[in-house]
N, CA, C and O atoms as a Tinker XYZ file with bonds, in Angstrom:
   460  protein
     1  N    -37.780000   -8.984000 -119.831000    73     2
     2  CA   -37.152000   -8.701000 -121.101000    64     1     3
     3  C    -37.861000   -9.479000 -122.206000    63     2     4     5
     4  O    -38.485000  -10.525000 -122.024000    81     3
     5  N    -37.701000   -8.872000 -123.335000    73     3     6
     6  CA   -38.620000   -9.852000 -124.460000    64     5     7
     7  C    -37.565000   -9.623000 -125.811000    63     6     8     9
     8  O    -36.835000   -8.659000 -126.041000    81     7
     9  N    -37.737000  -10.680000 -126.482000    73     7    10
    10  CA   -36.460000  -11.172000 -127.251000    64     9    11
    11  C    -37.172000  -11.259000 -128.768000    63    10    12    13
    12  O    -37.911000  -12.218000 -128.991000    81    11
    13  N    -37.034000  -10.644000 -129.405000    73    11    14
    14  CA   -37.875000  -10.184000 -130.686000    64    13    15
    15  C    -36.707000  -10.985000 -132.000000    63    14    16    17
    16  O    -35.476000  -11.012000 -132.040000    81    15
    17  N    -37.633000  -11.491000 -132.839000    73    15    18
    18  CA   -37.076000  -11.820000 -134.195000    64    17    19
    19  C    -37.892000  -11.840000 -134.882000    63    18    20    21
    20  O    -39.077000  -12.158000 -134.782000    81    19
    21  N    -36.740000  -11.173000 -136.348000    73    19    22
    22  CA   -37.361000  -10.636000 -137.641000    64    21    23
    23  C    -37.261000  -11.252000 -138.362000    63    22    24    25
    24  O    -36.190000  -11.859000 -138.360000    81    23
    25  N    -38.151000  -11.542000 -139.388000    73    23    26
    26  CA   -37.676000  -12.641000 -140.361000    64    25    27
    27  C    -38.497000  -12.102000 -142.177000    63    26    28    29
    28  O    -39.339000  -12.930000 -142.526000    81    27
    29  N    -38.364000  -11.257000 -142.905000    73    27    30
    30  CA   -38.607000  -11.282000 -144.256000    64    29    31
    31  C    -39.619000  -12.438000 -144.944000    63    30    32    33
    32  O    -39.123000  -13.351000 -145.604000    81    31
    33  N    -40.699000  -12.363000 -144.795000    73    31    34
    34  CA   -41.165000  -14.156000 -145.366000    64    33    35
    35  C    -41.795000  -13.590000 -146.884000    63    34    36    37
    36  O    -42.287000  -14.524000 -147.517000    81    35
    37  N    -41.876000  -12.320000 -147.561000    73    35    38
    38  CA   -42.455000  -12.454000 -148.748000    64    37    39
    39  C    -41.277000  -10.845000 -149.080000    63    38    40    41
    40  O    -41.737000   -9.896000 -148.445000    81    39
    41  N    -40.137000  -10.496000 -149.788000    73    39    42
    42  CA   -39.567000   -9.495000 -150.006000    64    41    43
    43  C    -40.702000   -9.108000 -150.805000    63    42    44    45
    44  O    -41.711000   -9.724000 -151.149000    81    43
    45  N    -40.243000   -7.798000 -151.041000    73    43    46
    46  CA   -41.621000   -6.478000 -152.037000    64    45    47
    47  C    -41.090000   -7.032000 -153.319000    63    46    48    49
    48  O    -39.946000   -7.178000 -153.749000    81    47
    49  N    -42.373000   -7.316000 -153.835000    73    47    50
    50  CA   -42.147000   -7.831000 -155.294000    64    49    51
    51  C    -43.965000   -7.626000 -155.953000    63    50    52    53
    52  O    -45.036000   -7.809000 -155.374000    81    51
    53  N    -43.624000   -7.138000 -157.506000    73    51    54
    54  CA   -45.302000   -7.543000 -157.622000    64    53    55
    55  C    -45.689000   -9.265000 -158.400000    63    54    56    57
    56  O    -45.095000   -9.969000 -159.218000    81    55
    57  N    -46.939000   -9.397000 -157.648000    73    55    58
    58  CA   -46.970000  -10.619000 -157.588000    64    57    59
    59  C    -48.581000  -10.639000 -157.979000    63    58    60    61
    60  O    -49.517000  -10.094000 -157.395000    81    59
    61  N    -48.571000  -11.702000 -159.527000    73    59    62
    62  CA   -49.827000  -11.521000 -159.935000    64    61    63
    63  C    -50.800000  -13.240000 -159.821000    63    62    64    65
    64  O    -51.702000  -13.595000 -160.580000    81    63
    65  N    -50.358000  -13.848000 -158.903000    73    63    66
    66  CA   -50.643000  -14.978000 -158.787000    64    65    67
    67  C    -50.839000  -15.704000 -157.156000    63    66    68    69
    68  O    -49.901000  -15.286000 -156.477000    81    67
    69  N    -51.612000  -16.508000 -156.440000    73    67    70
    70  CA   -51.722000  -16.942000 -155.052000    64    69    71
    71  C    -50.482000  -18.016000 -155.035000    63    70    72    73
    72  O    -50.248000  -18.926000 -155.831000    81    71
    73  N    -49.761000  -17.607000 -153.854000    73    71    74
    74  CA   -48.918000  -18.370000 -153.490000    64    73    75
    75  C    -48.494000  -18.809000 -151.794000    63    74    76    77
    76  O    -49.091000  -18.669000 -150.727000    81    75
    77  N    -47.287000  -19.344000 -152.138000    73    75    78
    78  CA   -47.222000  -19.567000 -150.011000    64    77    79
    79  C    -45.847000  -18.918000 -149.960000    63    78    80    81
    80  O    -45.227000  -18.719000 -151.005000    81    79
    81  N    -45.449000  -18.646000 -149.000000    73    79    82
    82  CA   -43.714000  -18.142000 -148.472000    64    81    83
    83  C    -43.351000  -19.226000 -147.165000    63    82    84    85
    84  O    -44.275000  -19.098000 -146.362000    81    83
    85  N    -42.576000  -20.016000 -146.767000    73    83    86
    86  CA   -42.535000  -21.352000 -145.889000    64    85    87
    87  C    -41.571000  -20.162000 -144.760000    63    86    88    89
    88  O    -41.024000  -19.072000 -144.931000    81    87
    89  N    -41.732000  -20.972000 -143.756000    73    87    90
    90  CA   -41.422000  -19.856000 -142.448000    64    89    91
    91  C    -40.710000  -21.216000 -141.727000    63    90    92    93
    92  O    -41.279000  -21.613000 -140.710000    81    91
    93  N    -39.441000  -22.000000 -142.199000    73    91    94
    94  CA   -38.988000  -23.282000 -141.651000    64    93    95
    95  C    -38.062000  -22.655000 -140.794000    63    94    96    97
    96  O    -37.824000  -22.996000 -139.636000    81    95
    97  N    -37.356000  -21.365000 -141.652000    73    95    98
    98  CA   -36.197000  -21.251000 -140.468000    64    97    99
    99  C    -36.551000  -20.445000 -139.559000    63    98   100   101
   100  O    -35.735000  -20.310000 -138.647000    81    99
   101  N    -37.734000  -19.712000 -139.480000    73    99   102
   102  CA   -37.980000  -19.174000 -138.567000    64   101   103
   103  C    -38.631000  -19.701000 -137.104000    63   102   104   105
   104  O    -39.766000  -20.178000 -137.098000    81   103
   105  N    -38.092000  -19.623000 -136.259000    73   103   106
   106  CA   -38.560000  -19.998000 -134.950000    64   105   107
   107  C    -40.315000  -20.716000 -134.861000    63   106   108   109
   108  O    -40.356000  -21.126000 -136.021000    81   107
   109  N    -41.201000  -20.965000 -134.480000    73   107   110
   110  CA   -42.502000  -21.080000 -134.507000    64   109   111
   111  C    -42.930000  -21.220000 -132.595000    63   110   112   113
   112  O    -44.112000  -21.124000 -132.264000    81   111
   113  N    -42.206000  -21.368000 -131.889000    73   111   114
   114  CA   -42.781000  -20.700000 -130.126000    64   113   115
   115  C    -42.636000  -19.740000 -129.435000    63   114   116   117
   116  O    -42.009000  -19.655000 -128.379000    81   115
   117  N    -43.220000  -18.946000 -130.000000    73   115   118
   118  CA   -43.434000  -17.681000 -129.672000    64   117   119
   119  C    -44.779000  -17.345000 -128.850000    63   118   120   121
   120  O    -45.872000  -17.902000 -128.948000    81   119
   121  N    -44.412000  -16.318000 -128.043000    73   119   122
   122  CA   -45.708000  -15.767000 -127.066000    64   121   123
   123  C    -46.594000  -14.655000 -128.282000    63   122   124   125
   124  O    -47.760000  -14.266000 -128.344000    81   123
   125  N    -45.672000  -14.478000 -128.926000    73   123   126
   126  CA   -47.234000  -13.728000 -129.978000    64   125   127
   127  C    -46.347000  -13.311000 -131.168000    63   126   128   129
   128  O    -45.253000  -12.819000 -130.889000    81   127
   129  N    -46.797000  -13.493000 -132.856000    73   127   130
   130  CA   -46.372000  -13.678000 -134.001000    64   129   131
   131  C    -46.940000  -12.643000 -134.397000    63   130   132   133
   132  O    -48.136000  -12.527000 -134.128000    81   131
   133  N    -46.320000  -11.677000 -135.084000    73   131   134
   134  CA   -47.137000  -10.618000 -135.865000    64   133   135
   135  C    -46.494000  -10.245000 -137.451000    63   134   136   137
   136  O    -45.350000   -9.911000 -137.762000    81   135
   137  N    -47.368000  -10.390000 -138.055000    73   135   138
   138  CA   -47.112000  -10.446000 -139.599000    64   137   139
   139  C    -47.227000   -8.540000 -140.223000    63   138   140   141
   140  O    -48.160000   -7.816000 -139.875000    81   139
   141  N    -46.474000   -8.225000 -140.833000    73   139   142
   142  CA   -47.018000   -6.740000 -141.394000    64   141   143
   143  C    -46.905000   -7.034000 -143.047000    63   142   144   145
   144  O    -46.159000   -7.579000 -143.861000    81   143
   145  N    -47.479000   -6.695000 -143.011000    73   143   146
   146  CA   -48.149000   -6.797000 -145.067000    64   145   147
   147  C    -48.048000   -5.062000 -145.234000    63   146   148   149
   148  O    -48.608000   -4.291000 -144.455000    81   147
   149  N    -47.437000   -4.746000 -146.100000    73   147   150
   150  CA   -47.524000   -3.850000 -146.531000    64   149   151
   151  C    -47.238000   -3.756000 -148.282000    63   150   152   153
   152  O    -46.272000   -4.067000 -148.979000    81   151
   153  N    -48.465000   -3.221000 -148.555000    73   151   154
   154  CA   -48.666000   -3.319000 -150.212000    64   153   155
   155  C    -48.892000   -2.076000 -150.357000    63   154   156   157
   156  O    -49.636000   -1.287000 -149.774000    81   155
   157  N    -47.757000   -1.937000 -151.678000    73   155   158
   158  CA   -47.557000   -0.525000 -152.217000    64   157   159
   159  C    -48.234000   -0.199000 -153.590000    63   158   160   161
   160  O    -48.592000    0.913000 -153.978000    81   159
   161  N    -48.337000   -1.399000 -154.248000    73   159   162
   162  CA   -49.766000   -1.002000 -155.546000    64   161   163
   163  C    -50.538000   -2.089000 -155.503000    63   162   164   165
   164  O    -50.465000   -3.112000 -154.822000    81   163
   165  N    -51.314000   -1.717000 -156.353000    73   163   166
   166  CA   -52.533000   -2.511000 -156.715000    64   165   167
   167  C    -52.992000   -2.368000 -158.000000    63   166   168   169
   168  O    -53.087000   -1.248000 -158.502000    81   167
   169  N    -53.327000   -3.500000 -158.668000    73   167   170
   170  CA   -54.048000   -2.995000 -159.710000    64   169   171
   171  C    -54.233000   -3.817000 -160.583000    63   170   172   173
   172  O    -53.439000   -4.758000 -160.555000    81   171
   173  N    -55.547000   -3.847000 -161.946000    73   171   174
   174  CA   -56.123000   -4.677000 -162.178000    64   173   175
   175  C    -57.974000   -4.266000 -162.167000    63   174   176   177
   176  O    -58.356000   -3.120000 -161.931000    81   175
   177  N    -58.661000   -5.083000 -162.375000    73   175   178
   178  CA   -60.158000   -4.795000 -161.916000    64   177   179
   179  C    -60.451000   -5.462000 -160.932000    63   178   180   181
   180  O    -60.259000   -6.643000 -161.222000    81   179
   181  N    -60.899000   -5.335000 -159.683000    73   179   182
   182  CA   -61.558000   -5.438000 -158.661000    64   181   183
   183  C    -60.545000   -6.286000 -158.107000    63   182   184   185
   184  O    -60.926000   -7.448000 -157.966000    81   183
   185  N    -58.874000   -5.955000 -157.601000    73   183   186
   186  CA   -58.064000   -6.888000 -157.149000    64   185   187
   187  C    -58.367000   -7.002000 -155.774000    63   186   188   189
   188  O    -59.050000   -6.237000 -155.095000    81   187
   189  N    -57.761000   -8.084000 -155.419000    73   187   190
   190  CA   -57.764000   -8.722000 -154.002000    64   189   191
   191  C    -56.939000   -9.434000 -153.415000    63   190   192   193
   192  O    -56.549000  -10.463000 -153.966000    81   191
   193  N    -56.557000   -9.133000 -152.392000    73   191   194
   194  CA   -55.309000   -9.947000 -151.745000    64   193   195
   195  C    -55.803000  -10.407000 -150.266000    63   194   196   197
   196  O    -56.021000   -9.611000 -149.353000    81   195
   197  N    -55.924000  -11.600000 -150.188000    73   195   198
   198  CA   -55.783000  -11.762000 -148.364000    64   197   199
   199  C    -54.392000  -12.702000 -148.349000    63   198   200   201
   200  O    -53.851000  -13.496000 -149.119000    81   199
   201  N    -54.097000  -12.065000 -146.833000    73   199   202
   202  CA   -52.437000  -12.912000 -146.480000    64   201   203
   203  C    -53.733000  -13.683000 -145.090000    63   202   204   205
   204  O    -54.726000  -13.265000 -144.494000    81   203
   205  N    -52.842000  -15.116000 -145.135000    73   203   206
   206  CA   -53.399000  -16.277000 -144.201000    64   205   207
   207  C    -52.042000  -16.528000 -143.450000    63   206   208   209
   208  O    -50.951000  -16.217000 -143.929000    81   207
   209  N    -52.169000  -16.952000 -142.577000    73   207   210
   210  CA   -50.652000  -17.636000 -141.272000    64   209   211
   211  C    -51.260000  -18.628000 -141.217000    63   210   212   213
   212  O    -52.402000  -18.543000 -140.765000    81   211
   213  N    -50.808000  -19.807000 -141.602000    73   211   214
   214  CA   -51.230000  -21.616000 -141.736000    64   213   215
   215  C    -50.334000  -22.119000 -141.253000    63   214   216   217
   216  O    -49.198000  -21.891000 -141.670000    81   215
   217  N    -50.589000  -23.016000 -140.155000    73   215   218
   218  CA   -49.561000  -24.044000 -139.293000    64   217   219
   219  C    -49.982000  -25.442000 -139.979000    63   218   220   221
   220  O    -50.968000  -25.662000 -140.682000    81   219
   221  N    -48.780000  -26.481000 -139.510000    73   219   222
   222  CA   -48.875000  -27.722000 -139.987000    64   221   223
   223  C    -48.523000  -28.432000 -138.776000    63   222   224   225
   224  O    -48.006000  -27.924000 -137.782000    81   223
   225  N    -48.817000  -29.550000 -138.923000    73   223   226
   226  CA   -48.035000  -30.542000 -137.608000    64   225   227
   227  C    -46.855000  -31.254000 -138.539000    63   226   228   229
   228  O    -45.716000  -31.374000 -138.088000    81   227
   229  N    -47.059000  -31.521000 -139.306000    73   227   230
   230  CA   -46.173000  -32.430000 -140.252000    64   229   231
   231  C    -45.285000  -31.944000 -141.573000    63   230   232   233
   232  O    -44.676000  -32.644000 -142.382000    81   231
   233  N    -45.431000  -30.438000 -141.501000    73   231   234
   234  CA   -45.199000  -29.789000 -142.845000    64   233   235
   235  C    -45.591000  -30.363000 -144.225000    63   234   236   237
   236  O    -44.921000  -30.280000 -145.255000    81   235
   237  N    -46.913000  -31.020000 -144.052000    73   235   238
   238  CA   -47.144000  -31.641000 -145.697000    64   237   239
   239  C    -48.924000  -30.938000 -145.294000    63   238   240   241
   240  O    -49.559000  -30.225000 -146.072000    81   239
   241  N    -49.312000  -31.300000 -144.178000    73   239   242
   242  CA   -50.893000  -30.947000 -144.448000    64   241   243
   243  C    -50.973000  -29.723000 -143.329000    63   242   244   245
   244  O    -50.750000  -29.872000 -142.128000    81   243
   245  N    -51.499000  -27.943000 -144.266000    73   243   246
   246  CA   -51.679000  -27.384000 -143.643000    64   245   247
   247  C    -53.090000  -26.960000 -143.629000    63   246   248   249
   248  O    -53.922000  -27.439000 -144.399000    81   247
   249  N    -53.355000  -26.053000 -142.742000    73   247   250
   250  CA   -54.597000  -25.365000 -141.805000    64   249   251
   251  C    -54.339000  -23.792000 -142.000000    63   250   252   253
   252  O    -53.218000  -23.295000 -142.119000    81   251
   253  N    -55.457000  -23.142000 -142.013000    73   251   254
   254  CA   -55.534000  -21.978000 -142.091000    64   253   255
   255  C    -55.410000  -21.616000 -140.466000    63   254   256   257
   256  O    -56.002000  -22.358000 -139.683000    81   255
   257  N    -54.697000  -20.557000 -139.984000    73   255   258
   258  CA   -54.454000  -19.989000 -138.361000    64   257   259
   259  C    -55.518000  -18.513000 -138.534000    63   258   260   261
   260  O    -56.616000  -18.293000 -138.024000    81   259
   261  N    -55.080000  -18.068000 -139.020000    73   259   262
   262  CA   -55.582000  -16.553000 -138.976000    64   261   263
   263  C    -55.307000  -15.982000 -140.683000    63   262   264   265
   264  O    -54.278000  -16.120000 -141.344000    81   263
   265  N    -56.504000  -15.367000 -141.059000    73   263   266
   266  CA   -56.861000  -14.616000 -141.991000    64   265   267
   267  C    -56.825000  -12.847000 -141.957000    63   266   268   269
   268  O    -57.659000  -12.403000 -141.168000    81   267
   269  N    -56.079000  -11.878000 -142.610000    73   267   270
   270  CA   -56.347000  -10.562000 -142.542000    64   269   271
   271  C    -57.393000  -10.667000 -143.199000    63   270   272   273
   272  O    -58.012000  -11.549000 -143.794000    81   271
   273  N    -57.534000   -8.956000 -142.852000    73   271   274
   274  CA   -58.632000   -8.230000 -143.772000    64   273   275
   275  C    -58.439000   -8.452000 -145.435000    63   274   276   277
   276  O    -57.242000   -8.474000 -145.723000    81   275
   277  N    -59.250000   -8.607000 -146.488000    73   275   278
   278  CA   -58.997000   -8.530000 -147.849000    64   277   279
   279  C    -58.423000   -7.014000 -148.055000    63   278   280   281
   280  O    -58.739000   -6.006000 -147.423000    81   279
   281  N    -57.566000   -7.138000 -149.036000    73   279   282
   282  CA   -57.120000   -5.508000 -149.422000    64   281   283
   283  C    -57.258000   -5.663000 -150.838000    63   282   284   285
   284  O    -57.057000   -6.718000 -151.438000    81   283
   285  N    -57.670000   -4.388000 -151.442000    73   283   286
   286  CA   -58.108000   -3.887000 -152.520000    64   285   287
   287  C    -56.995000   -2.636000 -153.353000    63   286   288   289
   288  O    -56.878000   -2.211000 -154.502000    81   287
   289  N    -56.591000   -2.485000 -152.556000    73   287   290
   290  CA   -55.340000   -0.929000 -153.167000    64   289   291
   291  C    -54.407000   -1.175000 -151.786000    63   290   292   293
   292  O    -54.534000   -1.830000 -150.751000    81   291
   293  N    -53.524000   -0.388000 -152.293000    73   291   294
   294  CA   -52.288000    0.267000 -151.352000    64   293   295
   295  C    -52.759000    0.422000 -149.658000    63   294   296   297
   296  O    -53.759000    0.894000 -149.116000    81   295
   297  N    -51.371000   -0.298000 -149.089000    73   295   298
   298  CA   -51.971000    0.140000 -147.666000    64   297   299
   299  C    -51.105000   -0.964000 -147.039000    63   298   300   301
   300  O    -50.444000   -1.771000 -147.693000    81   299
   301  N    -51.182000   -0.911000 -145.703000    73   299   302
   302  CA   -50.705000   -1.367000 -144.378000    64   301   303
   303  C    -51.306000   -1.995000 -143.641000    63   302   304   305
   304  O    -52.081000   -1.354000 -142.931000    81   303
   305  N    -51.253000   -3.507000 -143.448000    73   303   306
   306  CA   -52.174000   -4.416000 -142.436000    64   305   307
   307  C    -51.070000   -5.064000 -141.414000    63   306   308   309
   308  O    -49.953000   -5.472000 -141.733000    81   307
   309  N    -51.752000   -5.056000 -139.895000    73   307   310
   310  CA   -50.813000   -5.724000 -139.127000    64   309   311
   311  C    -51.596000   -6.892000 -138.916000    63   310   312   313
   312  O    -52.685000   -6.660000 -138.390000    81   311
   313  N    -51.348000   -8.095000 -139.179000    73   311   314
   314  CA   -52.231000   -9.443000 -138.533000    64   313   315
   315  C    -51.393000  -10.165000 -137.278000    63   314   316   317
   316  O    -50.287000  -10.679000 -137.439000    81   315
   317  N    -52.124000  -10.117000 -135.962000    73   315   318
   318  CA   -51.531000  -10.757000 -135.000000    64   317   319
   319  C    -51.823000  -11.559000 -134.256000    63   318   320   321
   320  O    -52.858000  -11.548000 -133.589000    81   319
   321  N    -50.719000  -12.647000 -134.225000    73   319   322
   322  CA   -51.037000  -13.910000 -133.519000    64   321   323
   323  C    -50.806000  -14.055000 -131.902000    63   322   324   325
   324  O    -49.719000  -13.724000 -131.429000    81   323
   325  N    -51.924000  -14.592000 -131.011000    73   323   326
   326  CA   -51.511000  -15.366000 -129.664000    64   325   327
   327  C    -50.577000  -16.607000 -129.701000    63   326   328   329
   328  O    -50.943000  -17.549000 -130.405000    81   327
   329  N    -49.708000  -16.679000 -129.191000    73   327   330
   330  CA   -48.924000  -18.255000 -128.777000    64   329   331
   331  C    -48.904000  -19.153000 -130.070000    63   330   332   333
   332  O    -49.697000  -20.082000 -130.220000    81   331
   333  N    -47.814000  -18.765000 -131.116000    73   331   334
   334  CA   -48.102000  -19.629000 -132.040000    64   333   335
   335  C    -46.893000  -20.699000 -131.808000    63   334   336   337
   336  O    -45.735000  -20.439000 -132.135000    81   335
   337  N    -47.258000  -21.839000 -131.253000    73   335   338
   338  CA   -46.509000  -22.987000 -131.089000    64   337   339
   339  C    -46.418000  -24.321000 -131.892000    63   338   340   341
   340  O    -45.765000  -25.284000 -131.489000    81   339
   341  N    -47.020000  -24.308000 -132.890000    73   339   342
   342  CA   -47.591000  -25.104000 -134.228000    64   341   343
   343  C    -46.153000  -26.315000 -134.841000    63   342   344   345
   344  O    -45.457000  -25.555000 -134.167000    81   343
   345  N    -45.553000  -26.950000 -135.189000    73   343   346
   346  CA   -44.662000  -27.421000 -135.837000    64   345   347
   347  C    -44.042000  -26.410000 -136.880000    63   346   348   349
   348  O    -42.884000  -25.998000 -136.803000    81   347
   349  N    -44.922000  -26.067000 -137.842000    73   347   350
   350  CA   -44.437000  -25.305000 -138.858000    64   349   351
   351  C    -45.358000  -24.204000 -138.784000    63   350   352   353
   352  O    -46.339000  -24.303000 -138.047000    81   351
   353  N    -45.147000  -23.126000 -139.489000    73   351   354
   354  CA   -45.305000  -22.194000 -140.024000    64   353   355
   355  C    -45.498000  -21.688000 -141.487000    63   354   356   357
   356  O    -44.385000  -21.746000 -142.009000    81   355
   357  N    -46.230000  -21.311000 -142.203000    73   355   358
   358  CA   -46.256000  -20.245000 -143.292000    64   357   359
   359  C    -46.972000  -19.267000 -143.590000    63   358   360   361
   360  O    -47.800000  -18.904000 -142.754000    81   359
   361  N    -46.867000  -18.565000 -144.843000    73   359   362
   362  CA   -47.679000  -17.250000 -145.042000    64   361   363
   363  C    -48.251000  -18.106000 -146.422000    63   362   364   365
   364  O    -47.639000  -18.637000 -147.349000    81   363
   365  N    -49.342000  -18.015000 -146.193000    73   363   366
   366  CA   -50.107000  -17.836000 -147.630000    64   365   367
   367  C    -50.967000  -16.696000 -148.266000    63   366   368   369
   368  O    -51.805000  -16.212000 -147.505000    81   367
   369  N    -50.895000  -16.130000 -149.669000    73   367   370
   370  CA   -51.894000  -15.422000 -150.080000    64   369   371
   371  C    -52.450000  -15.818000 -151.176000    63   370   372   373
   372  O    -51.873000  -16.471000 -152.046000    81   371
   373  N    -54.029000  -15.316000 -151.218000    73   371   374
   374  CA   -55.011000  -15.605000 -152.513000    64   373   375
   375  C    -54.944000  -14.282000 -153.039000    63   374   376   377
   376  O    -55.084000  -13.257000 -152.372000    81   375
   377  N    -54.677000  -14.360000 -154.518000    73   375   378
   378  CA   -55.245000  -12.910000 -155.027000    64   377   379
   379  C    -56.118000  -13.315000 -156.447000    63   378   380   381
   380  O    -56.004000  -14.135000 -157.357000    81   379
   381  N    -56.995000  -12.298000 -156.085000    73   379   382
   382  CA   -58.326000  -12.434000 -156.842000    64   381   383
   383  C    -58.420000  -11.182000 -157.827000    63   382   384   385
   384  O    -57.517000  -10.349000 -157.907000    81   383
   385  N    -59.640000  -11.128000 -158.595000    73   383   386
   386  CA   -60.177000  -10.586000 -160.022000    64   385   387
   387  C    -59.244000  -10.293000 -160.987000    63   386   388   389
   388  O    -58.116000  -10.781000 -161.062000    81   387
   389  N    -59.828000   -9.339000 -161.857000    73   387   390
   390  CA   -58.828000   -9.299000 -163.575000    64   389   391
   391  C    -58.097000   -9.409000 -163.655000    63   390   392   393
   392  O    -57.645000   -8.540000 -162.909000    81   391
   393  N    -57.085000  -10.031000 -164.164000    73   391   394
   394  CA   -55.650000   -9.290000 -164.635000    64   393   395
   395  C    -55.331000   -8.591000 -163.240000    63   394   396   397
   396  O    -55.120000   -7.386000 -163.375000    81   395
   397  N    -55.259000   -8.988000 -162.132000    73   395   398
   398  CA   -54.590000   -8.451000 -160.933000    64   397   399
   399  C    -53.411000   -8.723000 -160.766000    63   398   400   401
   400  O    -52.921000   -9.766000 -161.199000    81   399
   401  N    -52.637000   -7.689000 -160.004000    73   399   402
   402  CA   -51.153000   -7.323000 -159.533000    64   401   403
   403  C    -51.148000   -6.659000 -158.219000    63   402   404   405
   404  O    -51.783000   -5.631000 -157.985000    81   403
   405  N    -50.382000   -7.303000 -157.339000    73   403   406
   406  CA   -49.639000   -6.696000 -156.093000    64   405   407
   407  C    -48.537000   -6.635000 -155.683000    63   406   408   409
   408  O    -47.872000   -7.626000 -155.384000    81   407
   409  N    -47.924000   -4.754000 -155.545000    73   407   410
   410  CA   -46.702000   -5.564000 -155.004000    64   409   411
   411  C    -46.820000   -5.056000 -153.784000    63   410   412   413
   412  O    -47.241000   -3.958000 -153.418000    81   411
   413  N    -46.203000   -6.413000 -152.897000    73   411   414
   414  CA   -46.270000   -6.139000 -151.515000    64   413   415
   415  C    -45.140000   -7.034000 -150.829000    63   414   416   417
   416  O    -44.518000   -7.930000 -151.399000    81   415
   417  N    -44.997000   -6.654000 -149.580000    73   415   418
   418  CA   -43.924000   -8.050000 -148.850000    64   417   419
   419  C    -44.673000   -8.260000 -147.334000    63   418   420   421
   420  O    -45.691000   -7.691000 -146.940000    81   419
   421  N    -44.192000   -8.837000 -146.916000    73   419   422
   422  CA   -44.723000   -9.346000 -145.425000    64   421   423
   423  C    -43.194000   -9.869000 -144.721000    63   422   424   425
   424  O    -42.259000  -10.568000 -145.111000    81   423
   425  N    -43.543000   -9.065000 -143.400000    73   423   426
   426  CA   -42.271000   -9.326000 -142.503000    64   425   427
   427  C    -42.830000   -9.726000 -141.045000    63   426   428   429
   428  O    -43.521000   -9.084000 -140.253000    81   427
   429  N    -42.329000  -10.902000 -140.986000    73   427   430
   430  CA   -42.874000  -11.880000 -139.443000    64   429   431
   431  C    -42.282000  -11.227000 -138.158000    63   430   432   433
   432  O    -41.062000  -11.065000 -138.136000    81   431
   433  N    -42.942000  -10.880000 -137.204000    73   431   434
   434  CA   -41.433000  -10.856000 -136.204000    64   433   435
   435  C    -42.498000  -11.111000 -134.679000    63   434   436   437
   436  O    -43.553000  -10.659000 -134.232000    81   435
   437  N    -41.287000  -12.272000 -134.223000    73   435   438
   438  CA   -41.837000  -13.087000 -133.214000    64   437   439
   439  C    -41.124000  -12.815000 -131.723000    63   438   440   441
   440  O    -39.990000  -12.936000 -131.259000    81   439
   441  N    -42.235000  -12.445000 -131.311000    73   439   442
   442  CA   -41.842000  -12.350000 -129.331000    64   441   443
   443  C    -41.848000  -13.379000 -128.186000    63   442   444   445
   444  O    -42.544000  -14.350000 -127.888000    81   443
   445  N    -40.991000  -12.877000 -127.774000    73   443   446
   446  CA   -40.812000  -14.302000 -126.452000    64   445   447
   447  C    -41.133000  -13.258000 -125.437000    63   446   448   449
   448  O    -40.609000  -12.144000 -125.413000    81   447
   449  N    -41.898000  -13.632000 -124.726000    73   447   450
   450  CA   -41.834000  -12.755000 -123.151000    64   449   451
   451  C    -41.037000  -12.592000 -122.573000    63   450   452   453
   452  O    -40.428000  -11.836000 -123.330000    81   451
   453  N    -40.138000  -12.724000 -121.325000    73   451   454
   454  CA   -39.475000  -12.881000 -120.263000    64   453   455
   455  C    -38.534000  -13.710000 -120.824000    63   454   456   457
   456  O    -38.493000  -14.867000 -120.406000    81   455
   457  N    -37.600000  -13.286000 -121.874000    73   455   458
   458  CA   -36.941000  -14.025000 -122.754000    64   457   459
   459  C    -35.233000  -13.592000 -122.310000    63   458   460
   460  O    -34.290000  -14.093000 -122.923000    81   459
């Protein structure tokens, strides 16, 4: 049996600036973490968004875990993690060029195996 939780870490909003979403209440030992980004506009000149999953040991100094693909327009990315057992958890994104805007959200949801 495998025991799945969902957790909201960025609601759909447009968002014209790099920021983090903190993932405290969400669980962090999991047999595999999978993030879905889904961004519904884009726009701006030459925009850019990457979403990062950064663990901490201490929740003050974090590390980059895994990087998606950069996205440029509208669309659907799944980024997925092996065994994320880390102290903490978060989502970070950079967004890049003109006058850029995204709106998008990202929803975590974490598996236990034989749960």
């Amino acid at each position: 049996m495998t025991a799945i939780n969902r957790f909201t870490a960025l609601p759909s909003a447009a968002r014209t600036a790099s920021g983090t979403a903190d993932l405290a209440a969400f669980p962090q030992d999991f047999d595999e973490l999978i993030l879905y980004v889904d961004v519904t506009a884009a726009a701006g000149t030459t925009p850019t968004l990457a979403v990062t999953y950064q663990i901490s040991p201490d929740n003050i100094n974090w590390f980059d875990h895994t990087t998606g693909a950069t996205l440029t327009a509208a669309g659907k990315q799944v980024i997925r993690l092996p065994n994320t057992t880390a102290g903490f958890g978060r989502i970070s994104y950079a967004i890049g060029g003109t006058t850029p805007s995204f709106t998008f959200s990202v929803v975590a949801e974490g598996k236990r195996l034989g749960a």
